[in-house]
C-alpha positions in Angstrom: 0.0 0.0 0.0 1.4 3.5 -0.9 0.8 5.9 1.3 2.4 9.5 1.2 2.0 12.4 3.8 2.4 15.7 3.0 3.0 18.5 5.9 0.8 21.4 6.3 2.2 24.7 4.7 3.7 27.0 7.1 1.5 29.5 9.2 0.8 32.8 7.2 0.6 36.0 9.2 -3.4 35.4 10.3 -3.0 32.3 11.7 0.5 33.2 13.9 -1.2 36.8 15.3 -4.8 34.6 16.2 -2.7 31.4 16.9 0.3 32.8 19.2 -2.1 35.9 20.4 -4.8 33.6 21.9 -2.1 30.7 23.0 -0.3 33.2 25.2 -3.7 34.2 26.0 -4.5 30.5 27.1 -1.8 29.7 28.5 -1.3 33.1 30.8 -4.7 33.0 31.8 -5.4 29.8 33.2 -2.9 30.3 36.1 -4.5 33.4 36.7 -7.5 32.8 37.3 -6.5 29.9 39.2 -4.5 32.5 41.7 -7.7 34.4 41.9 -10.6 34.8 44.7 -13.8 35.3 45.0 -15.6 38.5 42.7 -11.9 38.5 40.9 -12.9 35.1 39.8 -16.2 36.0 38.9 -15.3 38.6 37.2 -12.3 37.6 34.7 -12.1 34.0 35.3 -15.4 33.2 33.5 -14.2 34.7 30.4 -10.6 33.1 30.6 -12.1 29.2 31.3 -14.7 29.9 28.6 -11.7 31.4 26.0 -9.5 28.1 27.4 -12.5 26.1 26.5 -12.9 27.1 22.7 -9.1 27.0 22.3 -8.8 23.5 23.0 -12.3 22.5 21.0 -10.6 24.4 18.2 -7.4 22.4 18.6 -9.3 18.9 18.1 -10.6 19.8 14.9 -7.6 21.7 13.4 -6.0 19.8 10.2 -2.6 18.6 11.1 -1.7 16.5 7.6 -2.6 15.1 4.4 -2.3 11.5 3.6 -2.5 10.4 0.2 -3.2 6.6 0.1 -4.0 4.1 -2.6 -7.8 4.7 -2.6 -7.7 8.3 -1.3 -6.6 11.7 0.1 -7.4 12.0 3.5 -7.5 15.5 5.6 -6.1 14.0 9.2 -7.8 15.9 12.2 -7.3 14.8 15.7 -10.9 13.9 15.9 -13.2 13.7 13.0 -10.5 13.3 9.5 -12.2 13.9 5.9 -11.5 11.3 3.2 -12.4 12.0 -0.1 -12.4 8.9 -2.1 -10.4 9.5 -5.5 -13.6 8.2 -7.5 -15.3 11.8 -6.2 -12.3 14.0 -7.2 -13.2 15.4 -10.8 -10.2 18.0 -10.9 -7.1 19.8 -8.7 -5.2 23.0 -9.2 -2.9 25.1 -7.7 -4.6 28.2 -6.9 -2.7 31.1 -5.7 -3.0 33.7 -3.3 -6.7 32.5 -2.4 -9.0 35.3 -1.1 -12.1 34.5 1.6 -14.8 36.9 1.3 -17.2 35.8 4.2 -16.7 33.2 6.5 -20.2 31.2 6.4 -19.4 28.4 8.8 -15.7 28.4 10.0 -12.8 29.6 11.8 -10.1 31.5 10.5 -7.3 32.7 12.5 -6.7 30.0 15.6 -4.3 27.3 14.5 -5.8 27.5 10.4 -8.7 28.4 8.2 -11.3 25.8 8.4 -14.9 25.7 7.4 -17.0 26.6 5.2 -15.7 30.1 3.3 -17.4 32.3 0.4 -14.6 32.9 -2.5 -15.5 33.8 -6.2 -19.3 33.8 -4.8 -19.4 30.0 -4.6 -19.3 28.6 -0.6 -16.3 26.1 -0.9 -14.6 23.8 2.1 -10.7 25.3 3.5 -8.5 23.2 5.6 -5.3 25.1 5.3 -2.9 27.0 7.5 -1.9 29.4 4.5 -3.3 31.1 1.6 -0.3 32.1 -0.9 -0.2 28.7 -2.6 -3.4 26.3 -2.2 -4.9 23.1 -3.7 -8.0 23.6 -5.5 -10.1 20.2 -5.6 -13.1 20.1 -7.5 -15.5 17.0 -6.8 -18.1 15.0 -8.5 -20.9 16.3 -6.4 -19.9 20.4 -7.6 -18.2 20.8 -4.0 -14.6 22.9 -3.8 -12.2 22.5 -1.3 -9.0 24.3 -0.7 -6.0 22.9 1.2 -2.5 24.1 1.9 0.0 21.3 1.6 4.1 22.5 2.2 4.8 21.2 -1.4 1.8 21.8 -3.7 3.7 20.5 -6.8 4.9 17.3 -4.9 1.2 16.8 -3.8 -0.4 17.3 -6.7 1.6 14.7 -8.8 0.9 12.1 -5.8 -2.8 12.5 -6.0 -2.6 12.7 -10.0 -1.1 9.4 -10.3 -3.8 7.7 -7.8 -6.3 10.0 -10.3 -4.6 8.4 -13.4 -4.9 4.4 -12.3 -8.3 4.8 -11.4 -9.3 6.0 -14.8 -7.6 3.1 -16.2 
């Protein structure tokens, strides 16, 4: 079985500011609220566990890889991975310097962009960690998803050959 993983693309400058920003938030905040008392607690602490609380929910859903096997490319999240079967890819590009418009469903700036995202007026699926240099995938069912692998060119020729034996 041939399997190949492919790192995430470094962090662009949105996802260090709302990564490293709330982190240091996370991480500072939690042992202060744990020194304070009474209304302090009340007061701050609330809004620090609830912060924590998202922070980590985030983390458990964030894409961390992409693994292209034999029968298809999977998106590898601590909890919940996305597979998409090489029968329902119709196309991939790379698309550069990708633009979201609205964010419909998502979150964009802790740890990545991920979600559902309006670009070119068309809602489309992002599970990247940088914008410059994406992976367009068009699928079967008119979905588009964009990911941001470290070596586009590398990735695309991986999932091109697993795209060229199945239409044999």
């Amino acid at each position: 079985m041939d399997i190949k993983v492919f790192e995430m693309a470094p962090y662009d400058l949105v996802i260090k500011i709302g990564t490293y920003g709330l982190s240091a938030l996370f991480f500072l905040g939690v042992p202060g609220c744990m020194m304070m008392q009474g209304e302090e607690f009340r007061e701050v602490g609330w809004v620090t566990l609830v912060i924590s609380g998202l922070w980590l929910l985030v983390y458990l859903f964030v894409p961390l890889k992409y693994i292209v096997s034999s029968n298809q490319l999977v998106i590898k999240r601590l909890v919940c991975s996305i597979a998409l079967p090489y029968e329902k890819i119709a196309s991939l590009e790379i698309a550069d310097n990708v633009k979201p418009e609205v964010k419909v469903f998502a979150n964009a700036g802790l740890f990545c962009y991920a979600g559902l995202v309006l670009i070119d007026n068309e809602i489309v699926r992002i599970y990247a960690t940088n914008l410059k240099r994406m992976i367009r995938i068009k699928t079967t069912d008119a979905k588009t998803w964009y990911i941001s692998p470290a070596d586009p060119d590398r990735f695309v020729a991986a999932v091109n050959e697993h795209l060229c034996e199945k239409k044999r």
